[in-house]
C-alpha positions as CSV (number, residue, x, y, z in Angstrom):
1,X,22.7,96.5,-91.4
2,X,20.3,97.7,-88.6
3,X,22.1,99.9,-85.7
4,X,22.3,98.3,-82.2
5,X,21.3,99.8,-78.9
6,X,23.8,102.0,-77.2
7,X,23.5,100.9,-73.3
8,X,25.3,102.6,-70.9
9,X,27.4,100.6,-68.5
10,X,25.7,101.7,-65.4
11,X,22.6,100.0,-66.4
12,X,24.7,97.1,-67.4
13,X,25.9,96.9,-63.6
14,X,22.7,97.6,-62.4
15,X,21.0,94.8,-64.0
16,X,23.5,92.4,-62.7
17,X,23.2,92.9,-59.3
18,X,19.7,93.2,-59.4
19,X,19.9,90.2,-61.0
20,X,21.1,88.1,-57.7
21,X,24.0,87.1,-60.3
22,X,27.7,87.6,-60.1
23,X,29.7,88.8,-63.2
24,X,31.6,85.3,-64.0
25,X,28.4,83.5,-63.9
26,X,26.9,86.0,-66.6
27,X,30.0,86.0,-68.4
28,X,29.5,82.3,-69.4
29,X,27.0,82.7,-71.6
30,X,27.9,86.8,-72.7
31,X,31.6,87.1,-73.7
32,X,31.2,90.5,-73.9
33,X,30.1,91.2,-70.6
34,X,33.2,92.7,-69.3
35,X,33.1,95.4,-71.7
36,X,29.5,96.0,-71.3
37,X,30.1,96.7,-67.6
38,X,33.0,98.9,-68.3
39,X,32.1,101.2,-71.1
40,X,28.8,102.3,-73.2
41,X,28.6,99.4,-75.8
42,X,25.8,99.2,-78.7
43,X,23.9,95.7,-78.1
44,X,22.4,94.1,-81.1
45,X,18.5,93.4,-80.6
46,X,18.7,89.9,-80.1
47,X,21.5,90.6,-77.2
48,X,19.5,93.2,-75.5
49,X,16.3,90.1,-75.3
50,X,19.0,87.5,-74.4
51,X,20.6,89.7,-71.6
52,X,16.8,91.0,-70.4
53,X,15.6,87.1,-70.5
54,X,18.8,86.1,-68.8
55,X,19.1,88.8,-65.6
56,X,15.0,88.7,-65.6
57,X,15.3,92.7,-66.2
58,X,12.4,94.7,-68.4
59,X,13.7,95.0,-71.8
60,X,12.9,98.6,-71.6
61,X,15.2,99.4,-68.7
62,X,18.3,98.7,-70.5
63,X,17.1,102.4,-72.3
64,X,17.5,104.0,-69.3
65,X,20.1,106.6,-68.9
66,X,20.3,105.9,-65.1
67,X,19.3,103.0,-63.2
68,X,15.8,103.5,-62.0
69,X,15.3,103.4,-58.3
70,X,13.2,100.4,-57.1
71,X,11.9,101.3,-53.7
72,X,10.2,98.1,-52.7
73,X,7.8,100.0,-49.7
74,X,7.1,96.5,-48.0
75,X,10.6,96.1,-47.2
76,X,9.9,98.3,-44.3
77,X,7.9,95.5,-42.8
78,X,10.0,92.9,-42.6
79,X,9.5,90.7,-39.3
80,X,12.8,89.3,-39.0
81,X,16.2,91.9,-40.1
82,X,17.8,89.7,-41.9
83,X,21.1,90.9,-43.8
84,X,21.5,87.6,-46.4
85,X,18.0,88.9,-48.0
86,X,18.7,92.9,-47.5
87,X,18.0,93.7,-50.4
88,X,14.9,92.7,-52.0
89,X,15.4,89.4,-55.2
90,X,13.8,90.3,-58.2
91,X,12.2,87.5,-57.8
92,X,10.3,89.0,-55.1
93,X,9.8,92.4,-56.1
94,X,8.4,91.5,-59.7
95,X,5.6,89.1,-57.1
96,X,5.0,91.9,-55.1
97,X,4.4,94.1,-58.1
98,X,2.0,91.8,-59.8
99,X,-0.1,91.7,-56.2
100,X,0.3,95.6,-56.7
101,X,-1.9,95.1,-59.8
102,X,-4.2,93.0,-58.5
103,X,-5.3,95.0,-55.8
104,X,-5.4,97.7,-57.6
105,X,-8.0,96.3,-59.7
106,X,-9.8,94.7,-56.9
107,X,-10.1,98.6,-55.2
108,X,-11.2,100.3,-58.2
109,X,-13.6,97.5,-58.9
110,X,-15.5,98.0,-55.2
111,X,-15.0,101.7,-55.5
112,X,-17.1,101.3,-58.6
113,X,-19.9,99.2,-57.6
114,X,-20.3,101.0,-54.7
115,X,-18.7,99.1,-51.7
116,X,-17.9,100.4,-48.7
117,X,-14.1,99.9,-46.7
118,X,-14.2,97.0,-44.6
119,X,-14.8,97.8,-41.6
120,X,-12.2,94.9,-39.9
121,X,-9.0,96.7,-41.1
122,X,-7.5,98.4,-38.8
123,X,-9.8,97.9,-35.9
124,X,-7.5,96.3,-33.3
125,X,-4.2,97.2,-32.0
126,X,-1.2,95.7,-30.3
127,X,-2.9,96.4,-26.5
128,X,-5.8,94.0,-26.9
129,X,-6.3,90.9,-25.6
130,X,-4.5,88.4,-27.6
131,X,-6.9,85.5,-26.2
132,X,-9.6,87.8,-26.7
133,X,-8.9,89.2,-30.2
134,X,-8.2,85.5,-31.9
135,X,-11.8,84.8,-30.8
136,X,-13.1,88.2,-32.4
137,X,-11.8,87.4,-35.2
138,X,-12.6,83.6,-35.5
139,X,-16.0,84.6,-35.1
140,X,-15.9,87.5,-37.7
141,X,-14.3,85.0,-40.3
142,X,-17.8,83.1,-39.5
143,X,-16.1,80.2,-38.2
144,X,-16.5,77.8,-35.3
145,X,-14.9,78.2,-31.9
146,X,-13.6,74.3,-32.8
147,X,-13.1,75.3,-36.9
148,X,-9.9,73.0,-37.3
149,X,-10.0,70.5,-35.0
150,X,-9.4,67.2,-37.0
151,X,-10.2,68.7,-40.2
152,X,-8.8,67.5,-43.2
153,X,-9.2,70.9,-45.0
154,X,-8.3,73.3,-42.8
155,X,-6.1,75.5,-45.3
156,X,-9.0,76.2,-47.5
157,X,-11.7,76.7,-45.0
158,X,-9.7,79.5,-43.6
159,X,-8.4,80.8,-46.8
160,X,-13.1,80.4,-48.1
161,X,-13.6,82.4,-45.1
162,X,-11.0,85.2,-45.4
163,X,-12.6,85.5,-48.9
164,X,-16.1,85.4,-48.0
165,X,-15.1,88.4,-45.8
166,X,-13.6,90.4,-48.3
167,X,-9.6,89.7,-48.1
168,X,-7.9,88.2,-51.3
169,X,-5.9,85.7,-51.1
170,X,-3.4,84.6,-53.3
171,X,-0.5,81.8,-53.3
172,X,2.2,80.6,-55.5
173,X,5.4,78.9,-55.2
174,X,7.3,80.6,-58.8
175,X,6.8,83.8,-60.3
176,X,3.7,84.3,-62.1
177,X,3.7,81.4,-64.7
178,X,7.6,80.9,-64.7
179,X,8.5,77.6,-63.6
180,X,12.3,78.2,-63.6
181,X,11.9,81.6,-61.2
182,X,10.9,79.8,-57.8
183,X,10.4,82.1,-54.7
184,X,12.6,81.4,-51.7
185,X,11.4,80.3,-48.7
186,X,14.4,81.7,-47.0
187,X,13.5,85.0,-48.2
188,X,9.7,85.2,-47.7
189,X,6.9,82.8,-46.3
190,X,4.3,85.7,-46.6
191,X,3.2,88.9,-47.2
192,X,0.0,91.4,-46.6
193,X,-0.6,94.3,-48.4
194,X,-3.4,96.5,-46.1
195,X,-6.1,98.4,-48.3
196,X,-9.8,99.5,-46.4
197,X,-11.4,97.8,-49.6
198,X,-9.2,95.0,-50.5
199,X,-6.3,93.8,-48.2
200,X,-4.6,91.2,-50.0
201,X,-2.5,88.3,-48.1
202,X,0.1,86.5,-50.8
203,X,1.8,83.2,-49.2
204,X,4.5,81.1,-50.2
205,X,3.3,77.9,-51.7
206,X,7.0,76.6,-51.2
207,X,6.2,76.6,-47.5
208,X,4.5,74.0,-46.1
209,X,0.9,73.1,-46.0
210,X,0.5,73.9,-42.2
211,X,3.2,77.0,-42.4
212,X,0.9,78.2,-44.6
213,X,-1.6,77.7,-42.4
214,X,-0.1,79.6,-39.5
215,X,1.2,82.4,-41.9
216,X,-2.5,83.3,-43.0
217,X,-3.7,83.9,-39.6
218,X,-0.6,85.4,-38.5
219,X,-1.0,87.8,-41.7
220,X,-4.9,87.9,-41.0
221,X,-3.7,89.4,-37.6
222,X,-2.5,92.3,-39.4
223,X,-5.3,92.9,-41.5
224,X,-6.9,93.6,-38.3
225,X,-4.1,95.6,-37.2
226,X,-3.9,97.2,-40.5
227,X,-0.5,96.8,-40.9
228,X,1.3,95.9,-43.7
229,X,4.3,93.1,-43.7
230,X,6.4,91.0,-45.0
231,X,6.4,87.9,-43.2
232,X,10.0,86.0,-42.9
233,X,10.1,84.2,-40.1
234,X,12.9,81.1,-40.2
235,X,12.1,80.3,-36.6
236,X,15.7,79.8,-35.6
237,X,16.9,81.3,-32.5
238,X,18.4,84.7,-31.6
239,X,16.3,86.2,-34.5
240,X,16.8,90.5,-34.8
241,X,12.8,91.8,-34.8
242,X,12.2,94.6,-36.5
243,X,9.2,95.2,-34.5
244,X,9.3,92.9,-31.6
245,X,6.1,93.8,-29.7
246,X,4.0,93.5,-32.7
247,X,5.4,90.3,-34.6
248,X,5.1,88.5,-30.9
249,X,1.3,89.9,-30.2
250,X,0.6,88.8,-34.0
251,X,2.5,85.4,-33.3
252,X,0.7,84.9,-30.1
253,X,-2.8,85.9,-31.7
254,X,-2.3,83.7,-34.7
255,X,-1.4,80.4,-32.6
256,X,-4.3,81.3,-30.2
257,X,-6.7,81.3,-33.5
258,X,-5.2,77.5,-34.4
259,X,-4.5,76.6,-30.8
260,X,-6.8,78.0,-27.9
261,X,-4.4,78.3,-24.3
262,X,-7.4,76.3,-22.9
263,X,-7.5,73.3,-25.2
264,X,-3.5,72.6,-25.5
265,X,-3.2,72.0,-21.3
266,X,-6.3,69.9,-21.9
267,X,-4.9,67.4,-24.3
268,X,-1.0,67.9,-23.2
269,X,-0.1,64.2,-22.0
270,X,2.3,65.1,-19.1
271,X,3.2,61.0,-19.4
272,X,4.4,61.3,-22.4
273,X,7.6,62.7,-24.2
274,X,7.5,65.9,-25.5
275,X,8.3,65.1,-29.4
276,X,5.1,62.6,-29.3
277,X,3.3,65.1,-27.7
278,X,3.7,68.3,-30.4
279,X,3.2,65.6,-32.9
280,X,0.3,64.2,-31.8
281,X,-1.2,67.9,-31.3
282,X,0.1,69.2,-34.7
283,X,-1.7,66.2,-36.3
284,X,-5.2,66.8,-34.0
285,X,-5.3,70.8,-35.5
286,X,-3.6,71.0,-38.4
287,X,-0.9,73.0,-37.2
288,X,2.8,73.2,-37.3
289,X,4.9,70.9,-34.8
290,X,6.9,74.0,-34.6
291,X,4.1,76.3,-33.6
292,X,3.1,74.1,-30.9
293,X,6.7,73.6,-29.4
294,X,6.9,77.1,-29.0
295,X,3.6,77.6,-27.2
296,X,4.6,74.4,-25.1
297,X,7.4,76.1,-23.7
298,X,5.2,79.6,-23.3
299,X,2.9,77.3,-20.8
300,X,5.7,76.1,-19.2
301,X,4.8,72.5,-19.9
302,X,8.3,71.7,-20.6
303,X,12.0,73.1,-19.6
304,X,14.2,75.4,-21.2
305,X,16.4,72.7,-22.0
306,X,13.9,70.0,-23.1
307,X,12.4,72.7,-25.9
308,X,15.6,73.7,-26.7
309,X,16.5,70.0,-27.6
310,X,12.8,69.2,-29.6
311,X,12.9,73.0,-30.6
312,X,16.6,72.4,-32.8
313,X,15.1,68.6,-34.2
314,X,11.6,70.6,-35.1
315,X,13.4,73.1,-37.2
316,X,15.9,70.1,-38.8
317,X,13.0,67.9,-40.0
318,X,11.1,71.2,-41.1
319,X,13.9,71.8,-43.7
320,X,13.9,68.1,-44.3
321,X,10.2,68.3,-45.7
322,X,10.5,71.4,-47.4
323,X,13.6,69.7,-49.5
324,X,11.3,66.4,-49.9
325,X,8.2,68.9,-51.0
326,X,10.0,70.4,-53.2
327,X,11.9,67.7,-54.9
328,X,8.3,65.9,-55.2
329,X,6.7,68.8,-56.9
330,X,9.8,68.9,-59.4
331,X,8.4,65.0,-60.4
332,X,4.5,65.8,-60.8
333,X,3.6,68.5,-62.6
334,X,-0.2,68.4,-61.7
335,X,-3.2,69.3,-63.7
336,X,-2.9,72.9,-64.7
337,X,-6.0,74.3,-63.8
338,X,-5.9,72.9,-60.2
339,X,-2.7,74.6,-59.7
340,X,-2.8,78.1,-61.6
341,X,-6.9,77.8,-60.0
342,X,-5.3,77.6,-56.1
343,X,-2.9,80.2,-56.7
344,X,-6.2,82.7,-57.3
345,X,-8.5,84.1,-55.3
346,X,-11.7,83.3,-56.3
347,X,-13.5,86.4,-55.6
348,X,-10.9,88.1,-57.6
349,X,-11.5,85.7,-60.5
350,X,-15.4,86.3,-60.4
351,X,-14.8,90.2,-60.6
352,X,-12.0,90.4,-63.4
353,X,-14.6,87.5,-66.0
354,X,-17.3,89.8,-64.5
355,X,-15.9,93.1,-66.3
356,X,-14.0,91.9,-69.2
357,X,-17.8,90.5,-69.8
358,X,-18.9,94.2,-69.4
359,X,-16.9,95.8,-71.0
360,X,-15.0,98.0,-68.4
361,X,-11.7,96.2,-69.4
362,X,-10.3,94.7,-72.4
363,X,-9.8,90.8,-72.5
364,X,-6.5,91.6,-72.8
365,X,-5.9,92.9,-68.9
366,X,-8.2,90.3,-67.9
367,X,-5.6,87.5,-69.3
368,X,-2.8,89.6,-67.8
369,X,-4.5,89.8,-64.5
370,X,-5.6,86.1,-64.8
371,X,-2.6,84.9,-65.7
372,X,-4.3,83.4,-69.0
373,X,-4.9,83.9,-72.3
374,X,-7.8,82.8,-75.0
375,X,-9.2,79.8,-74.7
376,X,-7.0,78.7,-71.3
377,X,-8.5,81.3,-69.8
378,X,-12.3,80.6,-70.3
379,X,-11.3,77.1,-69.2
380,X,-9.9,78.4,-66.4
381,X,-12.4,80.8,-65.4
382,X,-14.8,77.8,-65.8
383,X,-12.7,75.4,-63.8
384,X,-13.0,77.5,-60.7
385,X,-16.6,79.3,-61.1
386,X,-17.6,75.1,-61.4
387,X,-16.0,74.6,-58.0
């Protein structure tokens, strides 16, 4: 009979929490769990993959002789300190991760055919003009002062122009292809990872179409900054900044971008109520009802106590529609290559087909980086070069 794998407990423990899971819930499908967690057990194989699959832990950790030390640097950059998410999901860090990867290759691929850093990262700070800067960079994005006004696209114009201009950006709502591993909007609506050759902006595809929206120029914003962040934002009140001055100037810059000062006092209706109003101007620039309450009340175009009222029915409905989303998307499960295609940046796509044809990396990384494998991946690569 083939010897099992001695595990030491630590590990054992280690998995577990890392896992999000609690010890009786593991227990219910490991009997031995309890004396795994106590004492160094040998592990058959087939328990090792079931416990790995289960806890969404690397098979190879469990070899470890110490729990390895998973510092998750973008933690640091956390808008909002929030203690229920303290300590990173795995569901998050393996995201973050993959990103890693991907910019990685997008550097070392510009290095290598000779591009220089781009020279928008990093050139503003937190002192400029917010008014000022969301023009700058509306114009360096090669858009239209008046780019979203009654659009019915204005996610992917923004997110065309961001990639004409040399920022990836990627989205997805689960982890990599794993339908049962959905990210948690509670958790993370964003994040931007700042590079001089390839900054890369990852959003939430559990968030809503116009949070998205306002979540790529708030993270665009920090490209420009060149700071990295991890963008959690829940919009309730009495929210713990980690960096108040910047998230604000960012927030500011970002609604500015969707929502110039000048045009919301235009089309404010002062005759009518203040829900029909932020409805009617969320609708006009594709933007979130809750963005534009907030500026609302920054104009003073209604009390304290009027947004305070709209600002607490805003937030209800937006968890309302992020159930509903997400119940919907449970029902359709859409054509494949639509969805695994808008979770890709295209420019990204372009350059890993581009050197797997070359033969500066195997086929092999290019499915892992794509996401696909053999003859889904052509199709795939097809699918979106077609576009």
């Amino acid at each position: 009979m083939a010897k099992g794998i001695i595990v030491k407990p630590t590990i054992i423990q280690w998995a577990i929490q890392s896992s999000g899971k609690s010890i009786v819930q593991v227990s219910q499908k490991f009997s031995k769990i309890d004396e795994w967690v106590s004492t160094e057990s040998e592990l058959s194989v087939s328990e090792l993959n079931k416990l790995s699959k289960e806890l969404r832990i690397p098979f190879g950790y469990f070899f470890l002789k110490k729990p390895p030390v998973e510092e998750v640097d973008l933690l640091k950059y956390r808008t909002i300190d929030n203690e229920e998410h303290d300590k990173p999901s795995r569901d998050l860090i393996d995201t973050i991760k993959l990103m890693e990867t991907r910019q990685s290759f997008m550097r070392e691929t510009l290095i290598e055919d000779g591009f220089l850093p781009l020279e928008i990262v990093g050139s503003a700070n937190v002192n400029d003009d917010p008014k000022k800067l969301s023009k700058k960079i509306i114009a360096q994005l090669g858009l239209a002062s008046d780019w979203n006004r009654k659009s019915n696209d204005t996610f992917n114009v923004l997110r065309k122009a961001s990639s004409d201009l040399g920022i990836l950006v990627m989205q997805n709502g689960i982890v990599g292809n794993n339908p049962h591993r959905s990210l948690d909007i509670s958790e993370f609506r964003a994040f931007v990872l700042i590079d001089a050759y390839a900054p890369l902006i990852f959003l939430n595809a559990k968030d809503s179409l116009n949070g998205r929206i306002f979540s790529l120029c708030h993270e665009l914003v920090h490209v420009w900054l060149g700071v990295n962040e991890l963008y959690n934002d829940s919009f309730y009140r009495d929210q713990t900044y980690l960096n108040e001055k910047l998230e604000r100037f960012c927030n500011e810059v970002a609604a500015e971008m969707l929502l110039p000062t000048k045009l919301l006092i235009r089309v404010f209706k002062r005759d009518v109520d203040a829900y029909s109003n932020v409805k009617s101007i969320s609708s006009q620039f594709s933007v979130s009802a809750l963005m534009v309450c907030i500026k609302i009340k920054q104009q003073n175009l209604v009390t304290k106590k009027t947004f305070d009222e709209l600002l607490g029915v805003l937030v209800e409905e937006m968890h309302d529609n992020l159930l509903a989303k997400e119940q919907s998307e449970k029902k359709s499960g859409g054509n494949y290559y639509n969805t695994q295609g808008s979770r890709l940046d295209l420019n990204f796509v372009h350059s890993v087909n581009r050197k797997a044809k070359e033969g500066k990396i195997l086929y092999t990384e290019a499915y892992d980086l794509l996401g696909a494998k053999g003859k889904t991946y052509d199709n795939l690569v097809n699918h979106m070069e077609g576009r």
